[in-house]
ChimeraX commands (.cxc) that place a marker at each C-alpha (Angstrom):
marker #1 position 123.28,138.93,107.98 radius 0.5
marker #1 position 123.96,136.45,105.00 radius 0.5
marker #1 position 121.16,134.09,106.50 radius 0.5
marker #1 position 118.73,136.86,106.74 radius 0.5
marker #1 position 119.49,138.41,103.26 radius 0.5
marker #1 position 119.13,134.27,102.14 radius 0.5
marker #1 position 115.47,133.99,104.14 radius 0.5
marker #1 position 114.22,137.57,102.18 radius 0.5
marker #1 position 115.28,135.92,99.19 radius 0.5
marker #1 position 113.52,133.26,99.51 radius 0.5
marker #1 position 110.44,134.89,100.23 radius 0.5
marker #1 position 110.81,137.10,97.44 radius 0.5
marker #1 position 111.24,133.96,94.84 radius 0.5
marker #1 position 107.73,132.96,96.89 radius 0.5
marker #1 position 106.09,135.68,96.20 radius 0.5
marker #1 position 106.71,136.26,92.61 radius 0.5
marker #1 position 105.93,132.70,92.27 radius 0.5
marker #1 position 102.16,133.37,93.23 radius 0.5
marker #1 position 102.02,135.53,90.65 radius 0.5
marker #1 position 103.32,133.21,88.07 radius 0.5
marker #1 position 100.27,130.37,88.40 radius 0.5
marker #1 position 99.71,127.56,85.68 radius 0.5
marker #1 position 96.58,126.27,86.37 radius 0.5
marker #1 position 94.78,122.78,85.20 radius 0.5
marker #1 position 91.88,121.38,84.49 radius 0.5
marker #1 position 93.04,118.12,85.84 radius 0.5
marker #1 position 96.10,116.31,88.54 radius 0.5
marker #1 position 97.35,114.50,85.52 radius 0.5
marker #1 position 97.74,117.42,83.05 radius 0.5
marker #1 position 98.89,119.27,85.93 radius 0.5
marker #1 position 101.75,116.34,86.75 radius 0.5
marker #1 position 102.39,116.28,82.89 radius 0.5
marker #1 position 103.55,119.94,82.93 radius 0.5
marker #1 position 105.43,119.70,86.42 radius 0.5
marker #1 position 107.64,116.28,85.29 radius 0.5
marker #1 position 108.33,118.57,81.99 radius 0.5
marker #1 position 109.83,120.76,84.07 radius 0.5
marker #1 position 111.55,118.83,86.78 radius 0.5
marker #1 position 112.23,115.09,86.20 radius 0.5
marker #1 position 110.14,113.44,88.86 radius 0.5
marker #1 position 108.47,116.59,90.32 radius 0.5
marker #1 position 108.07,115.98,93.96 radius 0.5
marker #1 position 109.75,112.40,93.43 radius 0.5
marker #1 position 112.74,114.76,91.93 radius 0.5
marker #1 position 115.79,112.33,92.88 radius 0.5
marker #1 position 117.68,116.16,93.41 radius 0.5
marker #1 position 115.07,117.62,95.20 radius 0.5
marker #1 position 115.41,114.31,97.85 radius 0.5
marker #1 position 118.81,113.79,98.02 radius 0.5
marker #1 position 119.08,118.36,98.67 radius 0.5
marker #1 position 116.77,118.37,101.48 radius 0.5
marker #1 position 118.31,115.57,103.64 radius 0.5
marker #1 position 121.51,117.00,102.80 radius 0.5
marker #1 position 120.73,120.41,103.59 radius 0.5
marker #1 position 118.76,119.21,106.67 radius 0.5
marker #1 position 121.98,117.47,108.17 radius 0.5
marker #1 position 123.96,120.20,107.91 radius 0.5
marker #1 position 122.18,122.30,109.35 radius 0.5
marker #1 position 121.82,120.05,112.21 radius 0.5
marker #1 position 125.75,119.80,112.35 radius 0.5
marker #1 position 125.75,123.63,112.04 radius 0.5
marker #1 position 123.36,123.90,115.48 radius 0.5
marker #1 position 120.35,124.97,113.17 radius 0.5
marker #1 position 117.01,125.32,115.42 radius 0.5
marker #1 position 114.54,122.91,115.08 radius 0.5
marker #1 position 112.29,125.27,117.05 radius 0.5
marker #1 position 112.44,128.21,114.23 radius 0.5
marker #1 position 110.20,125.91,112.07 radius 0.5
marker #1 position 106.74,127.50,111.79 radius 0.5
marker #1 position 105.26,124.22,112.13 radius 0.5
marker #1 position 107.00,123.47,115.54 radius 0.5
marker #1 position 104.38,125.46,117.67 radius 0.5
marker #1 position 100.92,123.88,116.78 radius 0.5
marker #1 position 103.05,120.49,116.72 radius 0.5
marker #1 position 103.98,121.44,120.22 radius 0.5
marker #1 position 100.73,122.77,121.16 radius 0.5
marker #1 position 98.71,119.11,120.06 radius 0.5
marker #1 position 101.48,117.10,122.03 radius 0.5
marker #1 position 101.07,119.16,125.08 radius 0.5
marker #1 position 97.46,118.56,124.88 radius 0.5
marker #1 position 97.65,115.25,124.39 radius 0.5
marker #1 position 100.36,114.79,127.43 radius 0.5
marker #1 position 97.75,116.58,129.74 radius 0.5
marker #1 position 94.90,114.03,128.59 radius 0.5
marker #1 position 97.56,110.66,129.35 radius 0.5
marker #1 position 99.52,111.66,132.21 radius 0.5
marker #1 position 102.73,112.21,130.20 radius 0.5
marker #1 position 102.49,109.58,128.23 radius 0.5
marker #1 position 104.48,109.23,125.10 radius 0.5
marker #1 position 102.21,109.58,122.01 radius 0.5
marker #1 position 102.43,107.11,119.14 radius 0.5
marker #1 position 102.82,109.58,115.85 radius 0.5
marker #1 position 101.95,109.75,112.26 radius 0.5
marker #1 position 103.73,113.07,110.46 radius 0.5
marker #1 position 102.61,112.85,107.06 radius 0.5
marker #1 position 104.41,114.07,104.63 radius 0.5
marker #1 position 107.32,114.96,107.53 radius 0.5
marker #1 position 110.08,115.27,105.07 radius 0.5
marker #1 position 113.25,114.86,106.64 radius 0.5
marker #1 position 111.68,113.90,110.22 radius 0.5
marker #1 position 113.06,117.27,112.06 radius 0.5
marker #1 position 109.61,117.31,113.94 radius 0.5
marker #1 position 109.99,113.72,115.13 radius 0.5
marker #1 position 113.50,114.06,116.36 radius 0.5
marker #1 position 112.83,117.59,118.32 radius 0.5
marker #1 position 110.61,115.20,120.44 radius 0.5
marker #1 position 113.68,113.04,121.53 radius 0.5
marker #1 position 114.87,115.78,124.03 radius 0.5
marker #1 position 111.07,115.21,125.51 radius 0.5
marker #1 position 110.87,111.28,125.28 radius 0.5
marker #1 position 114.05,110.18,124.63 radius 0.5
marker #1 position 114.69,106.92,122.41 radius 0.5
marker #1 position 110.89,105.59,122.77 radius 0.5
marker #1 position 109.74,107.86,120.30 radius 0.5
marker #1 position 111.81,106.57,117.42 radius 0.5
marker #1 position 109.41,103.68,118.17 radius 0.5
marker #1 position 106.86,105.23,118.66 radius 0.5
marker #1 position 106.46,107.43,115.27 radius 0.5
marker #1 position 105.73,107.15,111.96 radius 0.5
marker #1 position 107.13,109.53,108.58 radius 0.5
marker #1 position 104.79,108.91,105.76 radius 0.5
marker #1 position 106.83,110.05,103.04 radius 0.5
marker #1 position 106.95,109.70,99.02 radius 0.5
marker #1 position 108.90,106.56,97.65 radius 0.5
marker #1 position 112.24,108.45,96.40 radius 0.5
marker #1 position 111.93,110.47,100.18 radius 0.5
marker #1 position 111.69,107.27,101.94 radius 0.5
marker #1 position 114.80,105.42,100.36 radius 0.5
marker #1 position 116.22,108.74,100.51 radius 0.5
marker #1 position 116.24,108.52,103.98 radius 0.5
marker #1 position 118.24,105.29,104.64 radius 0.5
marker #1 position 121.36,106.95,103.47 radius 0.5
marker #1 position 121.60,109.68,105.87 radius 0.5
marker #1 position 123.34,109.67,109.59 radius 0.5
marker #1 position 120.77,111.56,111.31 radius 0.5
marker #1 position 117.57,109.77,110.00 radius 0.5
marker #1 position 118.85,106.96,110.83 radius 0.5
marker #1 position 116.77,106.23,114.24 radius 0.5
marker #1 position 114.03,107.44,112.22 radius 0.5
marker #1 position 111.21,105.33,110.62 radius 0.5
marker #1 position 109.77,106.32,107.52 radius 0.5
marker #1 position 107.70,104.62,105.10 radius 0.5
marker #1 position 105.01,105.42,102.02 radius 0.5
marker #1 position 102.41,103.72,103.27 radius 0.5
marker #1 position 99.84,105.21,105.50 radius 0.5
marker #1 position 96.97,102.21,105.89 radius 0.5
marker #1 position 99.86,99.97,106.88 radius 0.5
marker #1 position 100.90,102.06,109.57 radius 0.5
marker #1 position 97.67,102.86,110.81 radius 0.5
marker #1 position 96.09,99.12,110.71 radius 0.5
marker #1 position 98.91,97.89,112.97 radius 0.5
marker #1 position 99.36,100.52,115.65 radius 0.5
marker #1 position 97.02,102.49,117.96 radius 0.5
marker #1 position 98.12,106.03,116.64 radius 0.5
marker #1 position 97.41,108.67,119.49 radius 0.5
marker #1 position 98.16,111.91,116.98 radius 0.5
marker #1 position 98.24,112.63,113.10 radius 0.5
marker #1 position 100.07,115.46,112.07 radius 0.5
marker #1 position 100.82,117.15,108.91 radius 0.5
marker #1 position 102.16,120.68,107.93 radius 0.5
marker #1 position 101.88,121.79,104.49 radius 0.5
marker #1 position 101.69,118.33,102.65 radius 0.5
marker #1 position 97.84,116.90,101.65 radius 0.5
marker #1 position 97.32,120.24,99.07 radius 0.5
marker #1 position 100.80,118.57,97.27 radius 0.5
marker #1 position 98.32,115.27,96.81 radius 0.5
marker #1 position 95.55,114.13,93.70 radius 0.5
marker #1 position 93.44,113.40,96.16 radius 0.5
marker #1 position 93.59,115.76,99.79 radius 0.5
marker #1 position 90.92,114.45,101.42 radius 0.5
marker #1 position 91.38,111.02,100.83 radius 0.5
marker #1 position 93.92,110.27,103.59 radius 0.5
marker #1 position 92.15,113.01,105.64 radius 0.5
marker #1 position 89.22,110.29,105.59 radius 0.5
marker #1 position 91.02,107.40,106.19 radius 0.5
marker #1 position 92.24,109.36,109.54 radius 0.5
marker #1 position 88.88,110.22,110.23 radius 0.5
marker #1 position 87.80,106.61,110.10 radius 0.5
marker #1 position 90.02,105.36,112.14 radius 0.5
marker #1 position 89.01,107.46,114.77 radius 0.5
marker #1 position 92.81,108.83,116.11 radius 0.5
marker #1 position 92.21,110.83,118.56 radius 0.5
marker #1 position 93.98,113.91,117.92 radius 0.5
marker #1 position 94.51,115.41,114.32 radius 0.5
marker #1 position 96.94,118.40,113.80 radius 0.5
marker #1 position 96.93,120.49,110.16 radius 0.5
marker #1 position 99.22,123.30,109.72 radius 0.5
marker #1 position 100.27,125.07,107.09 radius 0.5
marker #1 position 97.16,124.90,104.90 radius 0.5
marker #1 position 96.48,126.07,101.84 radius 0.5
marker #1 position 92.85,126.78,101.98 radius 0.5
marker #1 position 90.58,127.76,99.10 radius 0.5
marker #1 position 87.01,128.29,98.35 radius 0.5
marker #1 position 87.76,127.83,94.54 radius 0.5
marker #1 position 88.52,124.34,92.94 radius 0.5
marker #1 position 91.46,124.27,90.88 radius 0.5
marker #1 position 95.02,122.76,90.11 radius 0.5
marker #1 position 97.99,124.55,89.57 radius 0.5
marker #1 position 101.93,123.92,89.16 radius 0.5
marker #1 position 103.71,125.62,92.30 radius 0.5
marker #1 position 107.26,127.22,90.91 radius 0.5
marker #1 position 109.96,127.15,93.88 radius 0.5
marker #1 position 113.19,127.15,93.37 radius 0.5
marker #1 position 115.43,124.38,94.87 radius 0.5
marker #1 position 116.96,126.64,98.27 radius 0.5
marker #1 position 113.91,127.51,99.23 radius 0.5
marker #1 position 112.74,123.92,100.23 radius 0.5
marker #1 position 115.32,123.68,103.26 radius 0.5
marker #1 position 115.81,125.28,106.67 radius 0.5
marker #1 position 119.79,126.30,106.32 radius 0.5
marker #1 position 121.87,127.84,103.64 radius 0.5
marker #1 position 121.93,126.72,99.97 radius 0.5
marker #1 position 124.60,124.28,98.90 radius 0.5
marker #1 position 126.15,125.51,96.16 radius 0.5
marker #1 position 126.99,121.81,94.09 radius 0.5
marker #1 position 123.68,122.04,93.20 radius 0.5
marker #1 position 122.85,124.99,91.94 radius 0.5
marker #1 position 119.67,126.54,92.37 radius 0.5
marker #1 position 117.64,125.16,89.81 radius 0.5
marker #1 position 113.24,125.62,89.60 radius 0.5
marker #1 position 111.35,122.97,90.39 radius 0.5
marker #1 position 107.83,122.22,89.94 radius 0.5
marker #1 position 105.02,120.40,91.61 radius 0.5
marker #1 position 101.02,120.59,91.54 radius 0.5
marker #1 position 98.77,121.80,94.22 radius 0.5
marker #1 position 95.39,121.40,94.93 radius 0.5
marker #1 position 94.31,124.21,97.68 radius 0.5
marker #1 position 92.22,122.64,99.94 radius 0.5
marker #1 position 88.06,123.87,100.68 radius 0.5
marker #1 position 88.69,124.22,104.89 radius 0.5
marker #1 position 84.18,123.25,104.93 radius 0.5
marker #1 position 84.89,120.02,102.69 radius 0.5
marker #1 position 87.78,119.22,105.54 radius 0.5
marker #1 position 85.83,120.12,108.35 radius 0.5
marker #1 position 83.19,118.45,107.48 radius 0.5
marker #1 position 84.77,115.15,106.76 radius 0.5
marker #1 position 85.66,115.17,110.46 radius 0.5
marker #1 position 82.60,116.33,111.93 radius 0.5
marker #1 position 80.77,113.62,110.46 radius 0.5
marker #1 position 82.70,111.34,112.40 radius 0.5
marker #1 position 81.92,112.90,116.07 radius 0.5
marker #1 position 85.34,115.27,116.15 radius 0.5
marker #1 position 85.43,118.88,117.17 radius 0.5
marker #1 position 87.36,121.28,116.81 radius 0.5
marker #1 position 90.17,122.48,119.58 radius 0.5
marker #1 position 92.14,124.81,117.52 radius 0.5
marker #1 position 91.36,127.25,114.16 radius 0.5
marker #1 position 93.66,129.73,113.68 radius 0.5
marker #1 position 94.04,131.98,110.28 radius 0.5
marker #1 position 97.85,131.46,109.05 radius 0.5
marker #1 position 100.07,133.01,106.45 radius 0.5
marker #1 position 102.52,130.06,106.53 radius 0.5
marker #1 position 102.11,127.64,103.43 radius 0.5
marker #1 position 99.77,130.18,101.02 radius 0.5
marker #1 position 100.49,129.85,97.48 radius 0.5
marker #1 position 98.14,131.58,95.26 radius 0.5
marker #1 position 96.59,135.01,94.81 radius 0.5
marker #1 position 92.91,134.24,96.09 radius 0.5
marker #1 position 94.06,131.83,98.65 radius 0.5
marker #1 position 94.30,131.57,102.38 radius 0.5
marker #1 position 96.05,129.66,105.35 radius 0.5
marker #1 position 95.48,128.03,108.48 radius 0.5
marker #1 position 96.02,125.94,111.39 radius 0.5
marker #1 position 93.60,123.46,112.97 radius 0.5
marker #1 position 93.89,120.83,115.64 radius 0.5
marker #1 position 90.69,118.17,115.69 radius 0.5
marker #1 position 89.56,116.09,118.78 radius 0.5
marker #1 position 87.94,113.12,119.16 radius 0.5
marker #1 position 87.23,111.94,122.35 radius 0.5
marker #1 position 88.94,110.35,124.69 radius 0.5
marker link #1:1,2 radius 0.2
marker link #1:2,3 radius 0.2
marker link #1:3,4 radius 0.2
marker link #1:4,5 radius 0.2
marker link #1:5,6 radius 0.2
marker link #1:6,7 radius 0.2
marker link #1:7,8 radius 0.2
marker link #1:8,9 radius 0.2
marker link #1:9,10 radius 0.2
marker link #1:10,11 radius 0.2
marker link #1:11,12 radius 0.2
marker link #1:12,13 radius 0.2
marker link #1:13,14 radius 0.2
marker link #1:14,15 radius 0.2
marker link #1:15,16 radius 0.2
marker link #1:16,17 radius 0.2
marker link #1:17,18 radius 0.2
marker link #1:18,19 radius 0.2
marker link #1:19,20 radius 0.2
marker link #1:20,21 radius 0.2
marker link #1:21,22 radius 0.2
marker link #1:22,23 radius 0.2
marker link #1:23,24 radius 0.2
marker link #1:24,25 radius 0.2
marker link #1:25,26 radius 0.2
marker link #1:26,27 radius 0.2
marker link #1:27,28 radius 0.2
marker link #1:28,29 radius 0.2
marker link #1:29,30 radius 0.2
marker link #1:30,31 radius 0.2
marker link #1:31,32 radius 0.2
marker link #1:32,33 radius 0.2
marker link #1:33,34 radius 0.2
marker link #1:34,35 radius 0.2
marker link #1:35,36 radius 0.2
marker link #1:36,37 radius 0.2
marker link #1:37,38 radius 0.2
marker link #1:38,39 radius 0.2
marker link #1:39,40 radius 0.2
marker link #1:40,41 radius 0.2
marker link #1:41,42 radius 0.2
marker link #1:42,43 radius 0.2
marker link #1:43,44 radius 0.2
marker link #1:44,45 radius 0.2
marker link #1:45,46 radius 0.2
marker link #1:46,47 radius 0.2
marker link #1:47,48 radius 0.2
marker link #1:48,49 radius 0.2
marker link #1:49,50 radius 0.2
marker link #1:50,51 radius 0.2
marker link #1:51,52 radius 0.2
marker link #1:52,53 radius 0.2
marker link #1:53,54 radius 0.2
marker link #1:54,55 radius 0.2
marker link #1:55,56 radius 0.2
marker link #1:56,57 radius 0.2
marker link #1:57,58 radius 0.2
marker link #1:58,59 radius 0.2
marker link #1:59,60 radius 0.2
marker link #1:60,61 radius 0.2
marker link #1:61,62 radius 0.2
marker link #1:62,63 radius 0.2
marker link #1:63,64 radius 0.2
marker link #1:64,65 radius 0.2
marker link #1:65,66 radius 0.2
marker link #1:66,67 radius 0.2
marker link #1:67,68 radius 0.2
marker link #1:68,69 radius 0.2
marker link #1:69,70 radius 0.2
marker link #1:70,71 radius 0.2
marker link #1:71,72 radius 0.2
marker link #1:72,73 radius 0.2
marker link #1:73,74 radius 0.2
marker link #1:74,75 radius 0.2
marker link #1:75,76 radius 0.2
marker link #1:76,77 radius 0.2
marker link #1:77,78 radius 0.2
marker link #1:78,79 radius 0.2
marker link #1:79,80 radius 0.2
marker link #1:80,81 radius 0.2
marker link #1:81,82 radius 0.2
marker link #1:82,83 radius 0.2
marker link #1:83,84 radius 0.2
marker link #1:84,85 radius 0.2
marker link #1:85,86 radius 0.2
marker link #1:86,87 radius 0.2
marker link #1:87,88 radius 0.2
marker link #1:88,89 radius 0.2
marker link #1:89,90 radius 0.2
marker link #1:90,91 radius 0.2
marker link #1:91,92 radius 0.2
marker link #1:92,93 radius 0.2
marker link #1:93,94 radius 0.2
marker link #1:94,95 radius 0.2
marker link #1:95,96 radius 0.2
marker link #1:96,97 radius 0.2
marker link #1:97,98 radius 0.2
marker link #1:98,99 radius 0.2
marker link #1:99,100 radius 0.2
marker link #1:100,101 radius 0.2
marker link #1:101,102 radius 0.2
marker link #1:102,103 radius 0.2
marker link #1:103,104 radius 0.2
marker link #1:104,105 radius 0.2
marker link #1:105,106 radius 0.2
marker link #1:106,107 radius 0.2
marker link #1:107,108 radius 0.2
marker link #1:108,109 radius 0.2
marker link #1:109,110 radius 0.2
marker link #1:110,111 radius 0.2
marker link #1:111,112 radius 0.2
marker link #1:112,113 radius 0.2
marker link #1:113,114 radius 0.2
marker link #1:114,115 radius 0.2
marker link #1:115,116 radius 0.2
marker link #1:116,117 radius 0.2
marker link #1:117,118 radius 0.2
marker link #1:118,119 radius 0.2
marker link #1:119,120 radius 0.2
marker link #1:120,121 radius 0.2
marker link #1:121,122 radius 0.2
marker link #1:122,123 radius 0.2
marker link #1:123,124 radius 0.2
marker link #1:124,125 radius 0.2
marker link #1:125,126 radius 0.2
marker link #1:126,127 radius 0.2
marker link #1:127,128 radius 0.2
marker link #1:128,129 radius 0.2
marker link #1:129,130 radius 0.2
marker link #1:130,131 radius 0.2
marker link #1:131,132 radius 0.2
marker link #1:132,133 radius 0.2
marker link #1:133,134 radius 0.2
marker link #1:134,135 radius 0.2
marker link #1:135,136 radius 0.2
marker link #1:136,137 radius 0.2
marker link #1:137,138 radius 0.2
marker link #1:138,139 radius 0.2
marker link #1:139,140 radius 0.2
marker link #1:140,141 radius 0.2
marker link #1:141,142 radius 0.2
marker link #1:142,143 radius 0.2
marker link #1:143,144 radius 0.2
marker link #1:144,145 radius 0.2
marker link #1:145,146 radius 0.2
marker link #1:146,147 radius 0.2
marker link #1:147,148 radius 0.2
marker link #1:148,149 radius 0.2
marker link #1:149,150 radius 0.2
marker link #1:150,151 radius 0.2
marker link #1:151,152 radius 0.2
marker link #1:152,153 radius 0.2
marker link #1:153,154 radius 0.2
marker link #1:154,155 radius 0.2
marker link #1:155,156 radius 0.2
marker link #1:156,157 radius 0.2
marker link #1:157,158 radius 0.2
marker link #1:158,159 radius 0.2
marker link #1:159,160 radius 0.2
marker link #1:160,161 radius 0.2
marker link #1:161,162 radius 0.2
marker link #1:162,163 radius 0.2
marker link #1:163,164 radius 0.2
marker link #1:164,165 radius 0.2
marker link #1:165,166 radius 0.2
marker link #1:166,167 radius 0.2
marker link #1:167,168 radius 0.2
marker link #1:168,169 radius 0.2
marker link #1:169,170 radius 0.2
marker link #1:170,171 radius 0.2
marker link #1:171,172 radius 0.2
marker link #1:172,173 radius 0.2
marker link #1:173,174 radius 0.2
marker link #1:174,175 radius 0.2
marker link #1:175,176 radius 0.2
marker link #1:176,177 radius 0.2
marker link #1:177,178 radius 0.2
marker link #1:178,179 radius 0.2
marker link #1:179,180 radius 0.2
marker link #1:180,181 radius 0.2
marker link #1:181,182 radius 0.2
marker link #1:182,183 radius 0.2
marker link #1:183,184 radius 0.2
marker link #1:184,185 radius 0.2
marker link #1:185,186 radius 0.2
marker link #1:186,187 radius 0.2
marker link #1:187,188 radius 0.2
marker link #1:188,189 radius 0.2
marker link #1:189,190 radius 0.2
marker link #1:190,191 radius 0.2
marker link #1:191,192 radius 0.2
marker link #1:192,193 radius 0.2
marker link #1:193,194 radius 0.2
marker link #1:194,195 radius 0.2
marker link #1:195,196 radius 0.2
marker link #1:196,197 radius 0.2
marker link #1:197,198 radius 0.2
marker link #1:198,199 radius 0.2
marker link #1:199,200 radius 0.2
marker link #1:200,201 radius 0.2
marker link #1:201,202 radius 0.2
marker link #1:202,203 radius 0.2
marker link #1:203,204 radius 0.2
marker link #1:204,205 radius 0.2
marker link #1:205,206 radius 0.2
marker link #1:206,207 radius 0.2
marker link #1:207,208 radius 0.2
marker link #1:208,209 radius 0.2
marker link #1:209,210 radius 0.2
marker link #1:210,211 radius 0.2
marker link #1:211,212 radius 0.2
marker link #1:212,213 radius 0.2
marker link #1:213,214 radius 0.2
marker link #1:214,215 radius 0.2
marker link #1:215,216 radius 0.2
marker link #1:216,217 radius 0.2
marker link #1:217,218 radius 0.2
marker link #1:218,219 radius 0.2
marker link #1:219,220 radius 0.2
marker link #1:220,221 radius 0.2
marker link #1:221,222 radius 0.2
marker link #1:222,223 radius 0.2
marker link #1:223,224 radius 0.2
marker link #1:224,225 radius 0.2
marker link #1:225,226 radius 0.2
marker link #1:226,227 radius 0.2
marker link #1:227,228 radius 0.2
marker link #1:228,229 radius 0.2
marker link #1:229,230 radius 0.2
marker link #1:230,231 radius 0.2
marker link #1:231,232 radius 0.2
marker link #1:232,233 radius 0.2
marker link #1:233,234 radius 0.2
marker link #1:234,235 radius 0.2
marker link #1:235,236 radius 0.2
marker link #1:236,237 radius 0.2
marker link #1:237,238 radius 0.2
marker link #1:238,239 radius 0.2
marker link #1:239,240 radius 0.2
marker link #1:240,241 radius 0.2
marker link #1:241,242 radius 0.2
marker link #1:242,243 radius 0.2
marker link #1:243,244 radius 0.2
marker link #1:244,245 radius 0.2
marker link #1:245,246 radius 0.2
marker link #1:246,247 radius 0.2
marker link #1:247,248 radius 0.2
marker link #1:248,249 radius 0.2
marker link #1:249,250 radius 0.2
marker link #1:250,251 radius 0.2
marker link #1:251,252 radius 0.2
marker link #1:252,253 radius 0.2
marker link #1:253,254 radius 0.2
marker link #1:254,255 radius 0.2
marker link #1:255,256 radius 0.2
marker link #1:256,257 radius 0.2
marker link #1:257,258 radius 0.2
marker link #1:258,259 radius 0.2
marker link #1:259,260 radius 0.2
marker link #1:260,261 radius 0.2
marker link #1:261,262 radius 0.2
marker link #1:262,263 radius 0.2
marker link #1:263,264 radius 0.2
marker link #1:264,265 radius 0.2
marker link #1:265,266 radius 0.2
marker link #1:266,267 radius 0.2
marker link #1:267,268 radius 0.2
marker link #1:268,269 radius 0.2
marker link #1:269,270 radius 0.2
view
């Protein structure tokens, strides 16, 4: 009962949020306002250190990887990709994975290989973040996508709910596309047909899966987001021979009163 009163919460605090919109002419006034608010904004030292915290325990607790609304497209561009390679294990970007829970679900599929095989592409204070916890430790994250991409043959790129946090969403959606990997999985979009920046209000429990800790409060904290046009996207990838396997409408991930969500999986062939 006291997790499901916590989860309404939550989505309450969400809601109101979307009703509470800054918005900006530019990223950089936008990032002004946001590190006014919250030291650091997404780079928040807090806001790091809180969601590996609150992502071990509720690993130690038995918390459900699979309750993650993420988890089933994930799932779903694996299992294609498995059919296509004979079981193989796929070599992974998840950008902007946070704490690497979709990564580590797949160990119970591939075992140790695909530590190896996988790739967090996190923010700098995430990544160093990461090196002090017990289970990221197998883990590899780093901030650097062209790096990662230049030096392995990446099967799948997947990210849930990340590129609308960037100044610039498409352009690692283009690098992706230009190097050609052959499966790309978005979920959690925040899609938008109008172009504008806004500071996203959330308040520090509602960025992890289990219960708040208490030591640190519940304080607000702020970050810009840039909803995403889903025909600029498409296109980018379309231009470079993929289709499309998967487009599904989505509440997951919507902040803002005119926007929408969505899920799409991208092919390019084999």
């Amino acid at each position: 009962m006291r997790k499901l009163i916590i989860r309404i919460l939550k989505k309450l605090i969400r809601d109101l949020s979307k009703k509470k919109l800054k918005e900006f002419s530019s990223y950089h006034e936008a990032i002004e306002f946001c590190e006014s608010k919250t030291k650091g904004a997404y780079e928040s030292k807090i806001f790091c250190k809180y969601r590996f915290e609150s992502t071990e325990n509720f690993l130690d607790t038995g918390g459900n990887i699979l309750d993650s609304p993420k988890i089933q497209i994930f799932l779903f561009g694996i299992l294609y990709f498995m059919k296509k390679n004979n079981g193989k294990c796929p070599k992974i970007i998840d950008y902007g994975g946070a704490c690497g829970l979709s990564i580590k679900l797949l160990e119970e599929v591939f075992g140790e290989e695909i530590y190896s095989n996988s790739w967090i592409i996190e923010s700098p204070q995430q990544v160093k973040e990461s090196r002090e916890w017990r289970f990221s430790s197998k883990l590899q994250f780093i901030s650097d996508l062209n790096k990662v991409i230049k030096s392995n043959s990446i099967d799948i790129f997947f990210s849930s709910g990340t590129i609308q946090y960037l100044e610039n969403p498409y352009k690692p959606l283009e690098i992706v596309a230009d190097s050609q990997i052959p499966i790309v999985v978005l979920t959690r979009n925040n899609f938008s047909d109008k172009s504008y920046i806004f500071a996203q209000e959330t308040i520090l429990s509602g960025n992890s899966l289990g219960d708040s800790i208490k030591k640190y409060g519940d304080p607000k904290i702020y970050y810009p987001n840039t909803p995403i046009n889903k025909k600029k996207l498409i296109n980018i990838f379309e231009k470079r021979g993929y289709t499309i396997l998967l487009d599904k409408k989505s509440n997951n991930g919507v902040v803002g009163k005119s926007n929408y969500g969505g899920d799409l999986i991208l092919l390019k062939s084999f």
